[in-house]
N, C-alpha and C positions, 0 to 999 in steps of 0.2 A: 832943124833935124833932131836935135835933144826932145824940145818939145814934144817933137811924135813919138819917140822912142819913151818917153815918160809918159804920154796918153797911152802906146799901147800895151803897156804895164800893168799900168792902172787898170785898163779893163780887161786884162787878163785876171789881175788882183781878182777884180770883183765879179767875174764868171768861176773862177775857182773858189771865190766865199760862197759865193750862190748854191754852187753845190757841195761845198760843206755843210750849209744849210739846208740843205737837200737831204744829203744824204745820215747827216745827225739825227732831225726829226725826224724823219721819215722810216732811218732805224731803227729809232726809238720806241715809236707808236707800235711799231709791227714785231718788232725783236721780240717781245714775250710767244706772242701769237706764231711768228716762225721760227723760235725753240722747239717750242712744244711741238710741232709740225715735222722739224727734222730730226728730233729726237724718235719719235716714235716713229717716222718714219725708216728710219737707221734700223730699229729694233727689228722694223717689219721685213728686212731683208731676212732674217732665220724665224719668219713667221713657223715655220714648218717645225724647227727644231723647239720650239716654245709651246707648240701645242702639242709636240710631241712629250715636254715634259708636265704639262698641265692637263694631261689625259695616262696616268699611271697605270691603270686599267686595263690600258690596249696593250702594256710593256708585256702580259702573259697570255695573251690573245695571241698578240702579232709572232712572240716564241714559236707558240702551236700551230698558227699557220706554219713558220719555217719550217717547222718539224714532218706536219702533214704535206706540206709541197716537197719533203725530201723525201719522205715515203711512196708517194706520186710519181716522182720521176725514177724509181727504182722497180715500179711496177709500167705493165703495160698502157701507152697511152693510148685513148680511143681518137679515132683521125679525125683530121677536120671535116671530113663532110659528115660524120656521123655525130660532131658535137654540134654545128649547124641543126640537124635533122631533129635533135634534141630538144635546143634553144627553140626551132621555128614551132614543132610540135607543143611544148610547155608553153608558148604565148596563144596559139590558136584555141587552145583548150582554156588559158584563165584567163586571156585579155583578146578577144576575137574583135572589140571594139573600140580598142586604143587607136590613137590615129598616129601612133609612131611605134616602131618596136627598135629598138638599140641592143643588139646583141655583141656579146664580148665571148669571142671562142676558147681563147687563150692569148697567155703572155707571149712575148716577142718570141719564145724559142719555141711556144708551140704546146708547152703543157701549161699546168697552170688551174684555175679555176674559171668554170662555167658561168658566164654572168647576163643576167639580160635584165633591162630596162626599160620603164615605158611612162607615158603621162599619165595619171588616174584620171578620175571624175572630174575632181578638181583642181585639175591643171599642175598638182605636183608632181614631179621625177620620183619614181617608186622603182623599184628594184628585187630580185631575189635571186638566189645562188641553186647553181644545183649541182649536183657530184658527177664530177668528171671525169667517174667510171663507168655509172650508169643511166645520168640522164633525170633521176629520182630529185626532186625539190629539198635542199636540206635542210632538217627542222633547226631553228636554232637552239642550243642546248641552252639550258640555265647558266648564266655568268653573272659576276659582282657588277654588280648595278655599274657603267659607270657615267661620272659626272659630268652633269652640262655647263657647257663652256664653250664661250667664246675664242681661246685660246689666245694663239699670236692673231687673229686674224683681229681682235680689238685694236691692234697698235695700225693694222693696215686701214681701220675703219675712219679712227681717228686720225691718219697722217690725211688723209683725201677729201674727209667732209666731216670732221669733229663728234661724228657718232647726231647729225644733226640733219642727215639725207641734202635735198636738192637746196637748202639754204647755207650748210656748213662747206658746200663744194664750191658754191661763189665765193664764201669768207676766205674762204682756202685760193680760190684763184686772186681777189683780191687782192690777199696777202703776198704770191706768187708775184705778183705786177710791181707790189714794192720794193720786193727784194733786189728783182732785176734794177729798178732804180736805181737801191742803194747800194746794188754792187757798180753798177758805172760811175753812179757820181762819186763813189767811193775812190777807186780807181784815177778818177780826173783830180779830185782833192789833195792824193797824196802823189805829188810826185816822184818823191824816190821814194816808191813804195818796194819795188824791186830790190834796193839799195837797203831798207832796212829790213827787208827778208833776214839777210844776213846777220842782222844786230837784235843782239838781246842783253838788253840791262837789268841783269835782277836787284831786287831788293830798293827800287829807285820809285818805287807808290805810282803816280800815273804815266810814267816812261814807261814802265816795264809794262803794266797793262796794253796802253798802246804798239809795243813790240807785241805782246804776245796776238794780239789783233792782227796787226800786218800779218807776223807769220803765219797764223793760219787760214788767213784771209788770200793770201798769193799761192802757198803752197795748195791749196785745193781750190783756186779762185777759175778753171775749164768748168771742173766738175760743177759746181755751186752755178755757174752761169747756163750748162746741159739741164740740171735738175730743174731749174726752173722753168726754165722755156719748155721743155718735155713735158713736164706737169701742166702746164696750160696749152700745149696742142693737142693734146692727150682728150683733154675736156673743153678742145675748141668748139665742136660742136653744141655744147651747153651754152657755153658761153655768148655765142653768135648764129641762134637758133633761124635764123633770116634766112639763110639759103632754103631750110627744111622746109619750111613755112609755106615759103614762093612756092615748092615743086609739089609739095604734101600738103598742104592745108593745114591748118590748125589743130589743136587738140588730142585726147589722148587716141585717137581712134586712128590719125594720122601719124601718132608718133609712133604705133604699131605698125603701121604701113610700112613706116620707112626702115624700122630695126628689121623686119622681114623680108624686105627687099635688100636691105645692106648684109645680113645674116644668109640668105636664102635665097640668091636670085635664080630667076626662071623655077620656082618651085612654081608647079601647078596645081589645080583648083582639083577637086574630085568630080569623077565623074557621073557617081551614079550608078554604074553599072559594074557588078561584080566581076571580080576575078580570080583566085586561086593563088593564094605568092606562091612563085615557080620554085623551083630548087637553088638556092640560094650558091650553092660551091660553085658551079662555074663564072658566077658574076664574080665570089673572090679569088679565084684562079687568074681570070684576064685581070682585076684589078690591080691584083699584086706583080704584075705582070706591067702594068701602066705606070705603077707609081713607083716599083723600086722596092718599096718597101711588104713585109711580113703584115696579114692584114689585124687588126687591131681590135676593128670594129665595123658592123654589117647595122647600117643603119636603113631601116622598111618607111620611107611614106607612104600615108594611107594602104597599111595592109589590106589585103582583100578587096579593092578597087581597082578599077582598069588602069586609073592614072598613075598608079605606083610608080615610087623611084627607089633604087636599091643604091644606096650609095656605101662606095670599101673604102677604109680609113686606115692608113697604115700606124704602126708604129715606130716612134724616133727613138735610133741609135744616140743615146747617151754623147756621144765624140759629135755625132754631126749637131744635134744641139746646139753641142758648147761653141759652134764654129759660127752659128748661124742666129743673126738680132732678130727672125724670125722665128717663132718655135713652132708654126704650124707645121701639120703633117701633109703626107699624099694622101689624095682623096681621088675616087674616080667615081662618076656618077653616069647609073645606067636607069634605060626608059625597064620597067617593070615587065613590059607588055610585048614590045619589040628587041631589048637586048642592046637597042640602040645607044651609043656611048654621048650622054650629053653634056660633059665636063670634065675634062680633068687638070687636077693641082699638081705640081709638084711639091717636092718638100718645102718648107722655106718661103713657099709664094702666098700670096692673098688674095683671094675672092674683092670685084671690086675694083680692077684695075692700080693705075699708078697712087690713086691718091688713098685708096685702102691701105696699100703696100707702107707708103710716106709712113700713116698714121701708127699703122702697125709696130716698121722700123721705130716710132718715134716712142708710143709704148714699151717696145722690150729694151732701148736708151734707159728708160725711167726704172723699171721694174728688175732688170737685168736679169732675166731669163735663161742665157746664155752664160756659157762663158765657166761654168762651175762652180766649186767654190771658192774658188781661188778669186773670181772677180768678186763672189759675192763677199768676201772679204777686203778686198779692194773698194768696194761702196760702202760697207760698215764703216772700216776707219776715215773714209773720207767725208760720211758723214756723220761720223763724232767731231770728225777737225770742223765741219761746219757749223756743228751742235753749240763750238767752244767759241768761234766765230763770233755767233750772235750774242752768247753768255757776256763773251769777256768787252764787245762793245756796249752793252748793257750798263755791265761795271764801269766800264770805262770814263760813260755818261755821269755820272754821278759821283766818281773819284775829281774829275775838272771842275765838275759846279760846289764839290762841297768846299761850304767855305768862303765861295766868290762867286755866289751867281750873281745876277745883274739884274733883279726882282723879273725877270720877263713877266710876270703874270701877276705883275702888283701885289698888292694884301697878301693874296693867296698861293702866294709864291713859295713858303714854307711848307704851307700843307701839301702843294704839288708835289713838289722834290719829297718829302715823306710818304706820299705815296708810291711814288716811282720808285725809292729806294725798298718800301713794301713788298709790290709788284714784283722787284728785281729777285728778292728771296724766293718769294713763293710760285715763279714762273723758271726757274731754275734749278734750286734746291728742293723745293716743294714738288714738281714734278717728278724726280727724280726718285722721291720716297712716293709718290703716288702709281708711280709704274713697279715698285717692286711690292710695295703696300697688295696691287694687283695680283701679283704671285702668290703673297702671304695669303688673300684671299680663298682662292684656289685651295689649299693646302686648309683652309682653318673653317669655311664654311662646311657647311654638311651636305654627303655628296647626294641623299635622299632629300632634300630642300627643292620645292617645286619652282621653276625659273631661278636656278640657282646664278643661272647667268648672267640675271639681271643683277643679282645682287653682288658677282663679281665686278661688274660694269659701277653697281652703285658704290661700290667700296671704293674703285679709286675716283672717283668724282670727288667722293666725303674725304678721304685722305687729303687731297688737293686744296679743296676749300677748306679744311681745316688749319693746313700750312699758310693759305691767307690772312687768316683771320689770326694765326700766331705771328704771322711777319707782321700785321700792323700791329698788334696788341704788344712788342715788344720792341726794344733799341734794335735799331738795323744788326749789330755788330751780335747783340748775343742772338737775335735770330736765326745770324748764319750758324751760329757756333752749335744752336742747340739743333738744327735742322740736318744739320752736315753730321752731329752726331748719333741721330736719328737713322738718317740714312746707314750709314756706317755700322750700326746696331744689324739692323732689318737685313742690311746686303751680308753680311758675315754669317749672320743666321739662319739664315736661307737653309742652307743644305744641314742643320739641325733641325731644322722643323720639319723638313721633306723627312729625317729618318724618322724621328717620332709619330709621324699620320702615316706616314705609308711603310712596306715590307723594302723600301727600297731605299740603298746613300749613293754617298757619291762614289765611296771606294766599289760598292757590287758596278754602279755605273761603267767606269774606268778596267776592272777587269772584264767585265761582260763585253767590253765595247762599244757603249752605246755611248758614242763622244755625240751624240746630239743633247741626251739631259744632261751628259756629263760637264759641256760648254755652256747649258744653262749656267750652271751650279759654279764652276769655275771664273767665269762674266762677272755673277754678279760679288765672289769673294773678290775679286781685281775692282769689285768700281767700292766695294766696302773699304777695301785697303786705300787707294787713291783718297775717298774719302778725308779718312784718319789721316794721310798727310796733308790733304788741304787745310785740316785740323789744326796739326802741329804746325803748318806754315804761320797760320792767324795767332795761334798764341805765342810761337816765337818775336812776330811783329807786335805783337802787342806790347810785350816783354821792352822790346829795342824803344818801342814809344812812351813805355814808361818812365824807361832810364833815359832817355831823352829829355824828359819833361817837355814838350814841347808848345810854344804858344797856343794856348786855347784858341779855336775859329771859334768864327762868329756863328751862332744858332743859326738853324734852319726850320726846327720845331720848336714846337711851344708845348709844354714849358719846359722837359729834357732837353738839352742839343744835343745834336748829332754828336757821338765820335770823331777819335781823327781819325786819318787814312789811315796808318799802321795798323787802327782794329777793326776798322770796318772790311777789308777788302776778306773776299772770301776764297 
C-alpha cells in the first residue's frame, strides 16, 4: 500500500515537472512576442482617443462642426424625404454608374449633415457632403494641411498581425496557442497558486518576482484565458481554411465568393434591364418601422437596374450598445422593383445564422465594443495586469538561472542566458520607449512630409531595434537603468513637446474638455512617473547589495559577468 501511494506521487511529481517544463519554456520563447502583442493590444482599446490626439488638426475642424450643427439645429430643418430627394438627385447626376449608392440623411435625431457615398472606378469608398439646407455640394474650404497618420489604429495593426498582413496573423495565432499552454500548465504547476494570491514578499530577489507573477497571473487569469481563445476564434477561419475550400474552391476568386456570401447573402446578380430608383422615403418609413430603430442609412444595389435592393439601416442607441456583445444594427431589406421585404435584422442579430452570431459574440468578447467605457477600462487595466504577467515571468526566468544554471545548452550556455537576458530589456523596456518614441514621432516629423505615416511606422520600428542593440551592447543591469530612464524622459515630456509643435497643452485640454487628448497626455505622465520609481527601486537594491557585499556568482558571460540580483532586476 505504501508503495502505491509512493508511485503515485512520484508520477504526480513528474506530470507536474512536465509541465513546469511546459510551461517555463514555452513562456519563455513566446513571452517577448506575447508582450509586445498584449501591450499594444491594451493601448488599442483607446485606439480612438490616440488618434484623436495624433490628428490636432481635426481639434478646430471638429469645434466648427459643433458650432455649425448648433446653428443648424436652431434654424429650420429640411425633412427627410426631401434630404433623400437631395442625396438620390446628387448621385444620379455625378455617379449614375456606381453600382452602390450609401446615403446618410441625418444623425439619430434627424438633423445633422447630408452625406452620401459610393465605390469609384476603382473600387474605393468615396464620398462628399452636402448642405443640409439646400441640397448644394459643399466646397471644402482651405484648412491646415493635416497629417497622415496611422494613429491608434498602429497598436490595433500590430496587436493582430505585427504590421506583417496574412504571415504576422499566423505568428500572432501561434503565439495565441502558447499562451493558452502556458496559462494551463501554469495553473497545474503551481498548486497553491490561489494561496499565494494572497502573499507578497517584497525586497526577497526571486520570491518576490514569483509573487508578483502569481498575482497577476490569478487576479486576471478568466480574462487572459477569454483573450486568448477569442483571438483565435476570431481568425478561426484563417486558420482552418478547409471548410471554405470544400464548399468554395480555392483561390482568390473563391475567397471573394465566400466574403460575399458571408457579407451579403441572397444579394442578386443585375439584370440588364433598366429601371428608375423609386422614391426612396417610404422604403425608410416601413423600415424604421421594422427595425425599431431611426434610419441611419439608405443603402441602393445596382442603382438603375431592375434588380435593385434598397436596404434601411438604423441607428444604435448609445445604452443599447453598451448592453449588447453585438453592436450590429437593424437593417430591413426591400426588392427595388416590387417593395417586396426580403430581410430583416434586428438590432443585435447577425446575418448568417447561429454560427455568424457565435463568431460575431466572440469578436465583440475580444474587442469589447460594448459595455462603454467603463468596460473599456476594465480591459485596459486587465491587460496591463497581463502586460506585467508576461514581463515579470520573463524576469523571473533569468533571476532563478543567474548564477545556477545547469549548462542546458553546453558551451553556449552563457551566450544563451545573455541573450535572453538582452531580449528581456529590449522586449519590455525597449517597447515601451518604442510605443511613446511613436507619439514623439507624430509630434516631431513634418506634417507636409509625403507618407509621413510610413515614417511614423518607421520610427518606432528604429526606436525598438535600437533598444536591442543597446540591451546587448551593454551590462543587463545598466541597460535597464539607462532604458527605464529614457522612457521616463520621453513619457514626462510628452505633453511639453505637444505645447511647443502645436497651439495646443494639456491645461487648454482639461479646461476645454477634451479628456480624450487629455488621457493621452495624463497615461503617458503615470507610466513616466511609475518609470522613475522602478528607477529608484533598482538603485535603492543596488545600494542594499553593495552594502551587503555579497558573494560574487559565477559568470554567465564572457568576459563581464552578470550582476547580482539586487542590480539586475528591473
Amino acid at each position: 500500500m505504501g508503495q502505491k501511494k509512493k508511485a503515485l506521487r512520484a508520477g504526480q511529481g513528474g506530470f507536474r515537472q512536465a509541465q513546469s517544463w511546459l510551461h517555463t519554456w514555452c513562456g519563455l520563447w513566446f513571452s517577448w512576442l506575447l508582450f509586445a502583442v498584449f501591450l499594444t493590444g491594451t493601448l488599442a482599446v483607446f485606439q480612438d482617443p490616440i488618434t484623436h490626439w495624433m490628428t490636432p488638426e481635426h481639434h478646430a475642424q471638429e469645434k466648427a462642426a459643433n458650432d455649425a450643427k448648433a446653428t443648424a439645429q436652431s434654424a429650420p430643418a429640411a425633412s427627410l424625404s426631401q434630404r433623400l430627394a437631395w442625396a438620390t438627385n446628387y448621385m444620379q447626376q455625378q455617379h449614375p454608374g456606381a453600382g452602390m449608392w450609401e446615403l446618410w440623411p441625418a444623425e439619430a435625431d434627424g438633423a445633422g449633415d447630408l452625406r452620401v457615398f459610393w465605390f469609384d472606378a476603382n473600387g474605393q469608398y468615396a464620398s462628399a457632403e452636402l448642405d443640409s439646407a439646400t441640397g448644394e455640394p459643399l466646397i471644402a474650404q482651405s484648412e491646415q494641411p493635416v497629417r497622415q497618420t496611422m494613429g491608434g489604429h498602429h497598436f490595433v495593426d500590430f496587436h493582430y498581425q505585427l504590421h506583417a498582413g496574412q504571415l504576422g496573423l499566423w505568428i500572432v495565432g501561434v503565439a495565441a496557442m502558447a499562451m493558452l499552454v502556458a496559462l494551463v500548465s501554469g495553473v497545474i504547476t503551481h498548486r497553491r497558486i490561489f494561496k499565494d494570491f494572497f502573499t507578497f514578499r517584497p525586497r526577497k530577489g526571486q520570491r518576490s518576482w514569483l509573487d508578483a507573477h502569481n498575482a497577476v497571473a490569478v487576479l486576471t487569469l478568466p480574462f487572459q484565458l477569454m483573450i486568448a481563445y477569442t483571438g483565435i476564434a476570431i481568425s478561426g477561419l484563417t486558420f482552418m481554411p478547409a471548410g471554405i475550400a470544400a464548399y468554395f474552391g480555392a483561390g482568390a476568386d473563391s475567397t471573394r465568393t465566400y466574403l460575399s456570401e458571408l457579407n451579403e447573402p441572397g444579394k442578386p446578380q443585375r439584370s440588364g434591364h433598366f429601371m428608375a430608383v423609386p422614391d426612396l422615403e417610404p422604403f425608410v418609413v416601413r423600415g424604421q418601422a421594422l427595425i425599431g430603430q431611426p434610419v441611419r442609412a439608405v443603402v441602393v444595389d445596382y442603382p438603375g437596374d431592375a434588380s435593385a435592393r434598397i436596404g434601411v439601416y438604423g441607428w444604435n442607441a448609445q445604452d443599447s450598445v453598451n448592453r449588447r456583445l453585438s453592436s450590429t444594427s437593424g437593417m430591413a431589406m426591400f426588392s427595388g422593383s416590387t417593395g417586396e421585404v426580403l430581410q430583416v435584422r434586428a438590432p443585435g442579430d447577425t446575418d448568417g445564422g447561429t454560427a455568424r452570431l457565435a463568431q460575431s459574440v466572440m469578436g465583440g468578447l475580444h474587442m469589447v465594443p460594448f459595455g462603454g467605457w467603463m468596460l473599456k477600462w476594465v480591459y485596459f487595466v486587465c491587460g496591463l495586469a497581463g502586460s506585467a504577467m508576461m514581463a515579470t515571468g520573463a524576469i523571473l526566468f533569468m533571476v532563478k538561472r543567474r548564477g545556477k544554471h545547469q549548462g542546458e545548452f553546453g558551451g553556449a550556455t552563457a551566450s544563451v542566458y545573455r541573450l535572453i537576458e538582452g531580449m528581456n530589456v529590449a522586449a519590455i523596456a525597449g517597447l515601451a520607449v518604442a510605443c511613446v518614441g511613436f507619439l514623439w514621432a507624430n509630434r516631431v516629423i513634418p506634417v507636409h512630409l509625403a507618407h509621413r505615416d510610413d515614417w511614423e511606422l518607421g520610427a518606432f520600428f528604429a526606436v525598438w531595434l535600437l533598444s536591442l542593440l543597446h540591451a546587448l551592447a551593454r551590462p543587463p543591469a545598466a541597460a535597464w537603468r539607462e532604458q527605464l530612464g529614457v522612457l521616463a524622459l520621453l513619457c514626462l515630456a510628452l505633453p511639453v513637446l505637444n505645447a511647443l509643435t502645436t497651439d495646443e497643452h494639456l491645461l487648454a485640454y482639461l479646461l476645454e474638455g477634451d479628456w480624450e487628448s487629455a488621457g493621452v497626455e495624463l497615461f503617458a505622465v503615470a507610466a513616466g512617473l511609475c518609470a522613475l520609481w522602478a528607477l529608484r527601486v533598482q538603485r535603492q537594491r543596488r545600494a542594499m547589495g553593495a552594502a551587503r557585499a555579497p558573494k560574487k556568482p559565477r559568470s554567465l558571460s564572457h568576459p563581464a559577468p552578470l550582476e547580482p540580483v539586487q542590480e539586475t532586476t528591473a
